[in-house]
N, C-alpha and C positions, 0 to 999 in steps of 0.2 A: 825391806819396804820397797813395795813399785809403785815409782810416781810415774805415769802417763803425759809426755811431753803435749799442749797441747796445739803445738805448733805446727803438730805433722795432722791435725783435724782439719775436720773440712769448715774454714772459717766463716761459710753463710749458714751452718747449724752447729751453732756451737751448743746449743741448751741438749740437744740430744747427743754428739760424741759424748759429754760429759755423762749421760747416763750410759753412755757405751761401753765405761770406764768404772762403773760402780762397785766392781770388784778391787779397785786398785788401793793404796794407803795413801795418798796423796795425789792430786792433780799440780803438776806443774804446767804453771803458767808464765811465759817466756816475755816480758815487757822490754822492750827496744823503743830507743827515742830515737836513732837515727843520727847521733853525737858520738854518744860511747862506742855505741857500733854504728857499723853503716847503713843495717836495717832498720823498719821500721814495724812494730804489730798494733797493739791495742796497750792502751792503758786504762786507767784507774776508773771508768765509767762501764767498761766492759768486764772487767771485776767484778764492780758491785751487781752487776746482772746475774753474771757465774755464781757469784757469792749466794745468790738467790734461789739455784736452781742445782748445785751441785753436790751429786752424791755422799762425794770424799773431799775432805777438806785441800783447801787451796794451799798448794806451796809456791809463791809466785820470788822468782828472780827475774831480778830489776836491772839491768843492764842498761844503765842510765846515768847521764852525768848529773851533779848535787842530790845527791841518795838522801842527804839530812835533810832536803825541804819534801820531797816528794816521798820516801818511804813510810812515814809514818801513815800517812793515809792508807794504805794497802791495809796495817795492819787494824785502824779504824774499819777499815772496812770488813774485817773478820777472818782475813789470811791467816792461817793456822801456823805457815813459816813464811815471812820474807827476807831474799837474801840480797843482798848487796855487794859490789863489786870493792873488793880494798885497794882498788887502782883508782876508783872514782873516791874514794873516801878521804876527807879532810881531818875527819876526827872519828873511826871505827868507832870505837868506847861510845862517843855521845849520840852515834844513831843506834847502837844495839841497845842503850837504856829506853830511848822514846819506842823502840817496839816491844819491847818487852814493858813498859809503861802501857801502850797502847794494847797489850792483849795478847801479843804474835808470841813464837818463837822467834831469835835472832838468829839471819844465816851473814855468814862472809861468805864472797865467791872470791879464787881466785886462778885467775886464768894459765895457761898449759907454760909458760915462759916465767910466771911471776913464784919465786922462791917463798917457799914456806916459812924462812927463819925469821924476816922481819918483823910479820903478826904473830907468833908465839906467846909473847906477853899478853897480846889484846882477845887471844881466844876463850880465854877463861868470863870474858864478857860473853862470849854468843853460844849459843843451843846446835848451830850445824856448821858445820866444813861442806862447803860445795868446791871441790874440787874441778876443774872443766879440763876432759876427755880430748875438749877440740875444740879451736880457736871459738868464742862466742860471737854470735849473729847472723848464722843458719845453720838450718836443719841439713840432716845428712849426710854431715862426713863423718869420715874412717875416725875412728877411734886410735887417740895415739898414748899405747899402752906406755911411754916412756915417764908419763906424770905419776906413774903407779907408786915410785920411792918417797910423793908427798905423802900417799894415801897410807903406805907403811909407816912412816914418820908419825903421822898424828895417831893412828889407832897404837904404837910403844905407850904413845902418851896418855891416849885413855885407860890402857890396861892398868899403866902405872899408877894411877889415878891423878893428875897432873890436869888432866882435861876429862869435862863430861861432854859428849859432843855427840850430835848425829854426821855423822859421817857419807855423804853425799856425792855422789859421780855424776855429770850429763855430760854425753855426747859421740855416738856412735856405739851405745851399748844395745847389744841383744843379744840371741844365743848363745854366741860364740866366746863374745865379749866381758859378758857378768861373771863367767867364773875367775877371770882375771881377776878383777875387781874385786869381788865378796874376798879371794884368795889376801889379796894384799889388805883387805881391811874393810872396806866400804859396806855402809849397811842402808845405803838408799841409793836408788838406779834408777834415774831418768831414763827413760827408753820412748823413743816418740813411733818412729816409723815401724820397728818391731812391733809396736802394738798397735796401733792405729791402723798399718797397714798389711793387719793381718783377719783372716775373715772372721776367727771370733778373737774380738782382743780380751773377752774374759779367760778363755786357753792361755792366750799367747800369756797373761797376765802370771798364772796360776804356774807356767811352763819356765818361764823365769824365774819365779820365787823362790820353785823351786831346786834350780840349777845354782841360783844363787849359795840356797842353805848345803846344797851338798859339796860346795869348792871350799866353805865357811871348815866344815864338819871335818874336811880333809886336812 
């Protein structure tokens, strides 16, 4: 699955990148308070706008401090997945129930330094692993292939049947980068500037997908 970062669009037309994208399986959408991270983007008003007008369903990660008051709304709003940071979480278990109450998929994020073994128990609560590529709170860095032994780690666990889980990458994935990824596990790719900043991102879309399934197949 290629979710379209949609961080790397051009943010005074948002309604049309998102139709620029209609070929993709997901639209991610990157929320920054400017707490958790130091950036700042759009929240939950520019959502429900997106929500209005967007092709492919919304996968928005929330990169935000107290996820329990504020997540829920995203998925009020008709987020198909939102994920949450387990560095910002107080209690993982009791925000994955409210979005999954509220309609969503449940995602945990966690970031390129924070170890997998802590939330192992609490995954069996949520619907995706977002794994992150590269420090969260901008666009455009290198991809650092070294978080890849989380992404092995959880997909033993899904074979085994231990976790059912979408399996999720962002952060400096494109051509070169997805068959790393799909290789080690991953079955959703964030790709922002690979696709956005390519002149047809329905190619660039379809060019992925496909590199993805052939590193999978290998």
């Amino acid at each position: 699955m290629i979710a379209p970062s949609l961080l790397s669009a051009d943010f005074a037309r948002l309604a049309d990148e998102a139709q620029r994208v209609a070929d993709a399986d997901w639209l991610h959408v990157d929320v920054m308070d400017a707490h958790f991270v130091p950036n700042l983007t759009l929240g939950l008003p520019v959502v429900q706008a997106l929500q209005a007008v967007s092709p492919v369903p919304l996968d928005c990660h929330l990169m935000i401090e107290a996820p329990e008051r504020w997540a829920p709304g995203y998925a009020e709003a008709g987020a198909r997945n939102v994920t949450v940071h387990a560095e910002a979480c107080a209690d993982p278990r009791a925000v994955a129930r409210d979005l999954r109450a509220a309609g969503a998929l449940a995602g945990l994020a966690i970031k390129p330094g924070t170890p997998l073994e802590p939330y192992l128990d609490v995954l069996a609560d949520f619907d995706t692993l977002l794994v992150m590529t590269v420090e969260p709170g901008f666009g455009g860095q290198s991809f650092m292939p070294e978080v890849l032994p989380k992404v092995q780690q959880a997909r033993r666990l899904v074979r085994s049947g231990h976790l059912r889980l979408f399996l999720e990458v962002d952060g400096g994935i494109n051509a070169d980068t997805i068959e790393q990824a799909a290789a080690a596990g991953a079955d959703v790719f964030v790709a922002g500037s690979a696709v956005y900043g390519a002149e047809d991102p329905a190619a660039a879309i379809a060019a992925l997908r496909a590199r993805a399934a052939a590193a999978t197949q290998e």
